[in-house]
C-alpha positions in Angstrom: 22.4 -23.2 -38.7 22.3 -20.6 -41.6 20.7 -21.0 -44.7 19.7 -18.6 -47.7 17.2 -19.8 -50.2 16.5 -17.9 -54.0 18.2 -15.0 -52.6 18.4 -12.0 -54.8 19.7 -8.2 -55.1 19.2 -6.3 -58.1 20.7 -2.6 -58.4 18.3 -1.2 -61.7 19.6 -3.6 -64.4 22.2 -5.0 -62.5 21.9 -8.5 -60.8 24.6 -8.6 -58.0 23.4 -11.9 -56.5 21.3 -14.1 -58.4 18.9 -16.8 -56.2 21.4 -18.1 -54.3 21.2 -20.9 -52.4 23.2 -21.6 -49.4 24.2 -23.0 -45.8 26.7 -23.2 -42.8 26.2 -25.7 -40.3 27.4 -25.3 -36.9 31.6 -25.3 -36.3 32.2 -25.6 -40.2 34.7 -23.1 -42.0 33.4 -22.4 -45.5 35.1 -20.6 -48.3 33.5 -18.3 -50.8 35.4 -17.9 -53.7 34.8 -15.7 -57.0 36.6 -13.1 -59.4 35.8 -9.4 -58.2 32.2 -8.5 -59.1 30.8 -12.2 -58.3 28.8 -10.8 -56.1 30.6 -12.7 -52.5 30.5 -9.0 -50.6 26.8 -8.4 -51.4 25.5 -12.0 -50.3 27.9 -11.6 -47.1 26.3 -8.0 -46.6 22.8 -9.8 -46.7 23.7 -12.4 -44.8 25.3 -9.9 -41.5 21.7 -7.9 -42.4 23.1 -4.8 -43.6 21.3 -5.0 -46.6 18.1 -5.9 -47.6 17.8 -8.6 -50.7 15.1 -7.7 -53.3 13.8 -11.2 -52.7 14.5 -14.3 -51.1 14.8 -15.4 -47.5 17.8 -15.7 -44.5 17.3 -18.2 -42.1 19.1 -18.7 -38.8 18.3 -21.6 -36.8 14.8 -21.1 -38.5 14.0 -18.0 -37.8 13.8 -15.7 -40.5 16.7 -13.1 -40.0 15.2 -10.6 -42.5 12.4 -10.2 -40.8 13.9 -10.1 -37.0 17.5 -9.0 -37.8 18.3 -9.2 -33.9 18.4 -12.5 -33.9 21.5 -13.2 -35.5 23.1 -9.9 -34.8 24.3 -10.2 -31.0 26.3 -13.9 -32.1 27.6 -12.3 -35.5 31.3 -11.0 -36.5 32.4 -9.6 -39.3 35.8 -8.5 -40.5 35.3 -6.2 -43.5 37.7 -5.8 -46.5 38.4 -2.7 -45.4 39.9 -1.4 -41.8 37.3 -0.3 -39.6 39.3 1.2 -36.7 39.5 4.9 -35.1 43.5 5.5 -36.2 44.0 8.3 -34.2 43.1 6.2 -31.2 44.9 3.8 -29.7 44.8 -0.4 -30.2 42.9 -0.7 -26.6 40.7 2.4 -27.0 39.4 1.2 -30.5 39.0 -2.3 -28.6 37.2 -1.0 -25.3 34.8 1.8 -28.5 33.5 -0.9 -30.1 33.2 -3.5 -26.7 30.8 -0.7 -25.5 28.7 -0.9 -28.4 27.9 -4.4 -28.3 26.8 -3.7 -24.9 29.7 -4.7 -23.2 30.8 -2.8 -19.6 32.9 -2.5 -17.1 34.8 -5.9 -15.3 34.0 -7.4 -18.6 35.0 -5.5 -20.9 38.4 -5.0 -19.6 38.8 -8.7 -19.4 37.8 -9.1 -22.6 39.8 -6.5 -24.3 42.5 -8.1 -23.0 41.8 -11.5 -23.9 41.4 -10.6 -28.0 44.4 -8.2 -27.8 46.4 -11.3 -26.4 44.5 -13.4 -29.2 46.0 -11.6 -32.2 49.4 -11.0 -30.5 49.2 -7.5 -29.6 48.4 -6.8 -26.1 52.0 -6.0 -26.0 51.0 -3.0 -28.3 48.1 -2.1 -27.3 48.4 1.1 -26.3 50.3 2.9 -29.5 48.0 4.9 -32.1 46.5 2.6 -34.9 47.9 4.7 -37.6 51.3 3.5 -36.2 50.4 0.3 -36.9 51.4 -2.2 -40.0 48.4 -2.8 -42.4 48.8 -6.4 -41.2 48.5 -5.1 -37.3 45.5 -3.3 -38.3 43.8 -5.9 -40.0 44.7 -8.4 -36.8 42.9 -5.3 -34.4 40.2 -5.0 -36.7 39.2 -9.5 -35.9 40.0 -8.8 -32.2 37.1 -6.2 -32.7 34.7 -8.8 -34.2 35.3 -11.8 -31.7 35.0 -8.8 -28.5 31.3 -9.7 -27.8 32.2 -14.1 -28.5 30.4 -14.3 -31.6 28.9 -18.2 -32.8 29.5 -17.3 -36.5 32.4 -14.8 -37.9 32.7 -13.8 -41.5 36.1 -12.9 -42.6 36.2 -10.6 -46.2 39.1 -10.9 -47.2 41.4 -10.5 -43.9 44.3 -10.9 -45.6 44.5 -9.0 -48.5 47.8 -6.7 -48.9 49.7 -7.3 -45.6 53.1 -8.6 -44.9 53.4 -12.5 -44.8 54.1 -12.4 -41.0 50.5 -11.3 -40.1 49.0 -13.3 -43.0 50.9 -16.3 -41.5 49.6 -15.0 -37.7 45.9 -14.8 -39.1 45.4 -18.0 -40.9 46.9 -19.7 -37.9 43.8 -17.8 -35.6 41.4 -18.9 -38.3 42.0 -22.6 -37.8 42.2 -22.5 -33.9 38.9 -20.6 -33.9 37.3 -23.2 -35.6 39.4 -25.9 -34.4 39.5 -25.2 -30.9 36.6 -23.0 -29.9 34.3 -24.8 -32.4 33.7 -21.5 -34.1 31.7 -21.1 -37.6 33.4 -19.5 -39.8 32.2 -18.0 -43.7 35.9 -17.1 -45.3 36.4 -15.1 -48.5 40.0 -14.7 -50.1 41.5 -13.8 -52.9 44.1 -16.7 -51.9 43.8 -20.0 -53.3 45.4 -21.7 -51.0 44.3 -20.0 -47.7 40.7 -21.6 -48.7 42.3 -24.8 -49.7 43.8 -24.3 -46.4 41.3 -23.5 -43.8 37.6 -24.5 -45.7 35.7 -27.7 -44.5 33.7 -26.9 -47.7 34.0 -24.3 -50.6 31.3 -22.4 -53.1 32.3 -20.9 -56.0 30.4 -17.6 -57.0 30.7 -15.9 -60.8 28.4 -13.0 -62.2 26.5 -13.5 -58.6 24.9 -17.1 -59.2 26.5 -20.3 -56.9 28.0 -22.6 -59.8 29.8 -25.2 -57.9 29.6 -25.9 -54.4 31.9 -28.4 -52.4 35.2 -29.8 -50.0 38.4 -29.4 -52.2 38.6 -33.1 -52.9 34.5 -32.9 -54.6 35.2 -29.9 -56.8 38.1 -31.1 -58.1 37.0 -34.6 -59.2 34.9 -32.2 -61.9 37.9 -32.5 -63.7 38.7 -36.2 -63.1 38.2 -37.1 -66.8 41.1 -34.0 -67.3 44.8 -33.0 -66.9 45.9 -29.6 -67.3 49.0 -28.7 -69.1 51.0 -25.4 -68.4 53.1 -24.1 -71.0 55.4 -21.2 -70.0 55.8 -19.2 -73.7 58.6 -16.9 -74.7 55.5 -14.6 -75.9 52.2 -15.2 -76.2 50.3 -15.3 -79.9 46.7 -15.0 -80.4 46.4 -16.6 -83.7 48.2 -20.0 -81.5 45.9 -19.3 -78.8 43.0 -19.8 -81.4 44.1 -22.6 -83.3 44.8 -24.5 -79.6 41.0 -23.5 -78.6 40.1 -25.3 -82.0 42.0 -28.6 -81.6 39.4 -30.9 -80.1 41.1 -33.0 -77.1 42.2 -29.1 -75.7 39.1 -28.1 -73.6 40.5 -24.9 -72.4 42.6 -22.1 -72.8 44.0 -19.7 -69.9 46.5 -17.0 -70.2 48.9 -16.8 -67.3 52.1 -14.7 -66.3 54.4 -17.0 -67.9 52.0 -18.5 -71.2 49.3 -20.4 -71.2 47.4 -23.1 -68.7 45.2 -25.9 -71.4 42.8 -28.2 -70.0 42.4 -31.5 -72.1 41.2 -34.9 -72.2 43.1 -37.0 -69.6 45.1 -40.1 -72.0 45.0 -37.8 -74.9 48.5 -37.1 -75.8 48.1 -34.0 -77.5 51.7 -32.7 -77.0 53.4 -33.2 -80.3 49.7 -31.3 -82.2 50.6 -28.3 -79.4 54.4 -28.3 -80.6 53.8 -28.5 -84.4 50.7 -25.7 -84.2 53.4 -23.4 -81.8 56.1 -24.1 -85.0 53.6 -23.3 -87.1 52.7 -20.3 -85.2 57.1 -19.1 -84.7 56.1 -19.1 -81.0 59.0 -20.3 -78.6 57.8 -23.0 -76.1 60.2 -22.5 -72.7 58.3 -25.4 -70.7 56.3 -27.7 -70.2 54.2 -29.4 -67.4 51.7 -31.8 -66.9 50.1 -32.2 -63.8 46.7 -33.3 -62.2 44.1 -30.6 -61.6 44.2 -28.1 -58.9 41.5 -26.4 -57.2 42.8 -23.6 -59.4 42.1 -25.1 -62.5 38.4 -26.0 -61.8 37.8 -22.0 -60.7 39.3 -21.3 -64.1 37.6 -24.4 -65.7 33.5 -22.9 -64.2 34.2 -19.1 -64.5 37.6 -18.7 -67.6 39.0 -16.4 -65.1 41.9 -16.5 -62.5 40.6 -15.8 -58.8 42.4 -12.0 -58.8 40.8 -11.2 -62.1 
């Protein structure tokens, strides 16, 4: 349905995205995960054609996008990271702006206002200012706005970053009956774990702007089959144990977190009592411990040594 291939965009010495390779097929949801500065917003700003790659091609249905950006335009949605509504108008006026851009008028218009105001659950609202509006109400107008015109394909950027749990709740539920129900394509970025885990037939995983794993949930984390991953929750945290844990051979990896340290090891490889006589040796306090079989999580840490909000 969609396909990139070698798709670059350099900024002077700068590569944002670096020959990417990658596809949506028709009535998939696909995550895009990566740290900030991985480069997801500039291959998604590519991809919608409001950006030109410095090389590289788009292809939609075989038809090379780049070249005839109309083609994909009139079936696209996107929801940006940031709110891209008229606040001093109201829910309905921002709805019935934006339907007459796409070319939308009169009987239909209306009707379909209406229809995407009752789809994120505020056609009971729809007439108050947006500024009056939650963050979480504005992101929810700002999707009724993409899926006006009945797009094939959305993108979502981050929909659900910083707003109550109610609407985060309300717009992962609409993300799964799109897809579910109206057979919808959807390309789904997060800064959420979970919501990906959650909603994404299949997943890529994007650092310093190249692809370096691409999969469902159940493929990426078999990476790690051969590994378990320990968490210890510290009573501070001590550099000099830190480095003598990276130099202990069955310990393949080393992540701080809020509450100490996340190891990756070799799966059978007991290396609890070396981790308790180095943190003696080290005078650091060792609150917890748990053992526990990859996570999605832990492969994104594993590929890029950073945690997804990093």
């Amino acid at each position: 349905m969609l396909e990139t291939a070698s798709l670059r965009k350099v900024y002077k010495k700068n590569t944002a995205v670096d020959d990417v390779n990658f596809y949506l097929q028709e009535g998939e949801s696909v995550g895009l995960l990566g740290p900030n500065g991985a480069g997801k917003s500039t291959l998604i700003s590519m991809i919608s054609t409001l950006l030109k790659p410095t090389s590289g091609t788009v292809m939609w249905n075989g038809e090379d996008i780049l070249k005839s950006p109309n083609i994909i335009r009139p079936i696209l949605g996107v929801v940006p990271q940031e709110i891209a509504l008229y606040k001093e108008l109201s829910a309905y006026e921002n709805v019935k702006f934006f339907g007459k851009i796409y070319g939308i008028r009169g009987k239909k218009l209306e009707t379909r206002a209406q229809e995407v105001l009752e789809l994120v659950g505020l056609a009971s609202r729809q007439k108050e200012q947006v500024k009056n509006y939650s963050g979480g109400m504005q992101r929810r107008i700002n999707i009724a706005v993409a899926l006006l015109h009945e797009p094939e394909i959305i993108i979502m950027d981050e929909p659900t970053v910083g707003i109550d749990p109610q609407s985060r709740s309300y717009i992962l539920e609409m993300v799964k009956k799109l897809k579910e129900e109206r057979g919808m394509t959807v390309l789904y970025t997060s800064h959420y774990m979970e919501e990906v885990e959650r909603l994404c037939d299949r997943i890529y995983i994007m650092d310093h702007g190249k692809v370096i794993a691409t999969g469902s949930k159940q493929e990426l984390v078999s990476i790690l089959a051969t590994e378990e991953t320990i968490q210890l929750e510290l009573e501070q945290l001590s550099e000099p144990f830190i480095k003598q844990l990276e130099a202990h051979e069955p310990i393949l990896k080393v992540t701080k977190t809020e509450k100490g340290l996340t190891l990756i090891v070799t799966k059978n490889s007991r290396p609890l009592a070396a981790i308790f006589r180095m943190a003696e040796e080290q005078q650091v306090v060792v609150n917890g411990v748990n053992i526990a079989v990859p996570s999605l999580e832990d492969v994104f840490l594993h590929l890029t040594g950073r945690k997804l909000r990093d």
